[in-house]
C-alpha positions as CSV (number, residue, x, y, z in Angstrom):
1,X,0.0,0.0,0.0
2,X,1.1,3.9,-0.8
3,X,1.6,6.3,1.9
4,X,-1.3,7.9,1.2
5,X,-3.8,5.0,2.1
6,X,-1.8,4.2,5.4
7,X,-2.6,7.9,6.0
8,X,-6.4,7.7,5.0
9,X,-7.0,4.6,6.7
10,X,-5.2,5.9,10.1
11,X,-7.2,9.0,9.4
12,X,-10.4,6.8,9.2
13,X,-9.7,5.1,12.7
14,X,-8.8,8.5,14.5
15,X,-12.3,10.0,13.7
16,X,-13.9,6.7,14.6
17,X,-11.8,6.4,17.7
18,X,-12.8,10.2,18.2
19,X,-16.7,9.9,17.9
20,X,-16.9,7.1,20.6
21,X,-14.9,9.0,22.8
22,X,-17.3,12.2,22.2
23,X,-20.6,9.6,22.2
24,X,-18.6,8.0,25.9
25,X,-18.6,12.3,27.2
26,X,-22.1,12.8,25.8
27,X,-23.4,9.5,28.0
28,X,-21.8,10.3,31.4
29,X,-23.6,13.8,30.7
30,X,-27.1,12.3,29.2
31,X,-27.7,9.0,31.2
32,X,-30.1,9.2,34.3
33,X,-28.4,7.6,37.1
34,X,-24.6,6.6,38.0
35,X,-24.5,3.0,37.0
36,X,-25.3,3.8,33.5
37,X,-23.2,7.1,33.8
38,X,-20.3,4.5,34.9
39,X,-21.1,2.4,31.8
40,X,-20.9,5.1,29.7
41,X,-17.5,6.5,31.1
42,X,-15.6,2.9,31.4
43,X,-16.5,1.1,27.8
44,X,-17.0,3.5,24.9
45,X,-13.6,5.4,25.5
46,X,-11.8,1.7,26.0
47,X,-12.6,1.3,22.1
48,X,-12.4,5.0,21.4
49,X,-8.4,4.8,22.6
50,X,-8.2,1.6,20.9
51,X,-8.9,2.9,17.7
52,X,-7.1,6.1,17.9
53,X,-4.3,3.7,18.6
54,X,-4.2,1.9,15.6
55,X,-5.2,5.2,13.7
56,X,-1.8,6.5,14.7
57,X,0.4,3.6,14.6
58,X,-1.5,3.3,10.9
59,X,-0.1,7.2,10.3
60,X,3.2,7.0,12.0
61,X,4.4,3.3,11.6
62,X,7.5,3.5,13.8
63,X,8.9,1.2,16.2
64,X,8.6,3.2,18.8
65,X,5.4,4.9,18.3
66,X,3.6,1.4,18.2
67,X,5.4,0.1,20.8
68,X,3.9,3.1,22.5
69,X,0.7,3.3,21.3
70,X,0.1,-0.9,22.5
71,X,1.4,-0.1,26.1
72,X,-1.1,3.2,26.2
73,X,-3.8,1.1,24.7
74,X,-3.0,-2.3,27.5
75,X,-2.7,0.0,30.3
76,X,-6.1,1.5,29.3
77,X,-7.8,-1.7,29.1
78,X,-6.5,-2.5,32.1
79,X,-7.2,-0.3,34.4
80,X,-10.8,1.0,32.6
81,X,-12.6,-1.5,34.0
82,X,-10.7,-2.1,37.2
83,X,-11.3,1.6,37.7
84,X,-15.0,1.5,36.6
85,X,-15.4,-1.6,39.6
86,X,-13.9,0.2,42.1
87,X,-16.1,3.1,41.4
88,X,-19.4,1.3,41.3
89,X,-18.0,-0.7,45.0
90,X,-18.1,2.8,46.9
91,X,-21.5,4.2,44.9
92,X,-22.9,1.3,46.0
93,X,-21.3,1.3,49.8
94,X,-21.7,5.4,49.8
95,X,-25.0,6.1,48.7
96,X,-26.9,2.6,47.8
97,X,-28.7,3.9,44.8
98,X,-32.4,2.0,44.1
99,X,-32.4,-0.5,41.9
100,X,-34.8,-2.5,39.7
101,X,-33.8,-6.2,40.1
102,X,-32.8,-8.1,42.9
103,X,-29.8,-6.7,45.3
104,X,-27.7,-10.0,45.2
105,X,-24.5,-7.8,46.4
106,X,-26.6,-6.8,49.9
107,X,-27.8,-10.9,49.8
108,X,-23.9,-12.0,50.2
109,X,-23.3,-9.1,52.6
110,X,-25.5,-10.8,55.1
111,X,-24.4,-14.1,54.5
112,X,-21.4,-13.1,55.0
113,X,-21.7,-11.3,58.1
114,X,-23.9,-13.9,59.4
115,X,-21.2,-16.8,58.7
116,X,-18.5,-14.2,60.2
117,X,-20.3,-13.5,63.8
118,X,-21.3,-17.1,64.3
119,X,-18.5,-18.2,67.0
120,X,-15.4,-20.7,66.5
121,X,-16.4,-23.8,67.2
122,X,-14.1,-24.8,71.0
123,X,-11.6,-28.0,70.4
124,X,-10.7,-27.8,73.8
125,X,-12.7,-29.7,76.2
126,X,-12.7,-29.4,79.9
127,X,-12.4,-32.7,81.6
């Protein structure tokens, strides 16, 4: 292939990577309540950097740049959705938003604290 359609093809996946990032800001700012807000904010701008990643590793097609541009784009899929989970945790802890489905979260909460304050069995018998 020429220069010109690595160029144009790069080109192509920066605006695409640039219109799910806008569509990711237009979500956090349009959606109703924070877990969809959360949603918004954690996967569209995943794909969004993904793209403009291969966009300019497409444009550039260097060594270094692309060995770059995959570190930026691992790290961001890593820690989006580690980020997003830790964020929903302490909304839920924080605030505990309603919900329309079963709270299975608040259901292994009290099993859990149930299991924890039921005492140690003793092994040691008095004769």
């Amino acid at each position: 292939m020429s220069d010109d359609a690595w160029e144009l093809l790069g080109g192509i996946f920066l605006v695409i990577g640039a219109t799910f990032i806008m569509l990711a800001g237009i979500g956090v700012v349009r959606f109703p309540d924070i877990y969809s807000r959360m949603h918004a904010a954690a996967k569209a701008p995943a794909l969004g950097i993904m793209c403009i990643g291969i966009g300019v590793a497409l444009s550039v097609r260097t060594t270094t740049v692309i060995i770059s541009v995959l570190l930026v784009v691992v790290l961001q899929l890593l820690a989006g959705p580690v980020g997003a989970h830790v964020l929903a945790r302490s909304v839920y802890y924080g605030m505990r938003p309603p919900m329309d489905a079963v709270d299975e979260l608040a259901a292994a909460d009290e099993e859990a604290s149930v299991t924890d304050a039921d005492p140690a069995p003793d092994d040691t018998t008095d004769p």
